[in-house]
C-alpha positions, 0 to 999 in steps of 0.5 A: 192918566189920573194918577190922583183918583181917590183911593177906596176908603178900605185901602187907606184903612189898610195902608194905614193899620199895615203902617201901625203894624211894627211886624209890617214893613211899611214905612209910609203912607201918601194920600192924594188930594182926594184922600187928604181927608182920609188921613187920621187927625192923630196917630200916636208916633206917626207924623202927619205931614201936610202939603198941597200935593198931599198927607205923608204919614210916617214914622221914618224921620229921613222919610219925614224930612225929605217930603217936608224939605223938597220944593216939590216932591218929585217921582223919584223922591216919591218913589224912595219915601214910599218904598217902588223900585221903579219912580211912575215917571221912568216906567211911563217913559220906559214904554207905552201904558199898555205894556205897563203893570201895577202891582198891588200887595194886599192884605187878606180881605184884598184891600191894597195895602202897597201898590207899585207902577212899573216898566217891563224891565222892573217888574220882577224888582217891583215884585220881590220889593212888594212881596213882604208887603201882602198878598200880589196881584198885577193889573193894568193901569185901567183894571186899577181904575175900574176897581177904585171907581167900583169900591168908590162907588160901592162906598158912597152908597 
């Protein structure tokens, strides 16, 4: 599973405007290596953190801190700086990818604003922790990708 398939470039803008948004509760946005070059040259009091596992953007200075300082961020560490209940390592080892869900909070034209990989168990956890965050939606692991693959492919052209 490619975890780092670029995102579609109306979902960073959303991810990215619910971050400027001080009603929203997001707290942070991670670019991929592929969406690195999404990331805004400036956002007035927003960090840009850069790293080869990605950009961090972020006013939280702990969130700052933590992606700045680790050796290398891990899924744990990820999880708590983007706000998922469940860390993507744990729920691909809690049970076989089919069984797995990702739950996407959008805004009101469908563009992801957060989305959260998660184990049966955690589900309603991911739910309630993404709820504030938009509009949900659950998909599977490949209904995610195929619909990352169709907006790239619709941008591009």
């Amino acid at each position: 599973m490619n975890w780092l398939m670029a995102e579609p470039a109306s979902d960073i803008r959303a991810q990215i405007a619910a971050l400027l948004d001080r009603t929203h509760p997001k707290a942070a946005v991670f670019l991929a290596p592929g969406n690195a070059g999404d990331a805004p040259e400036f956002v007035r009091d927003i960090a840009k953190i850069s790293r080869l596992e990605g950009v961090l953007l972020t006013a939280d200075p702990e969130k700052m801190r933590e992606f700045a300082a680790a050796t290398m961020p891990d899924d744990a560490g990820m999880a708590r700086i983007l706000g998922y209940p469940e860390p993507k390592d744990a729920a691909m080892a809690a049970c076989p990818a089919p069984f797995l869900r990702v739950v996407q909070a959008c805004d009101w034209k469908g563009n992801v604003i957060t989305e959260a990989l998660c184990s049966p168990g955690w589900f309603g956890r991911t739910i309630d922790a993404l709820r504030p965050h938009g509009n949900l939606r659950t998909l599977t692991v490949g209904q995610t990708h195929q619909r990352r693959f169709a907006l790239r492919c619709q941008e591009a052209a």
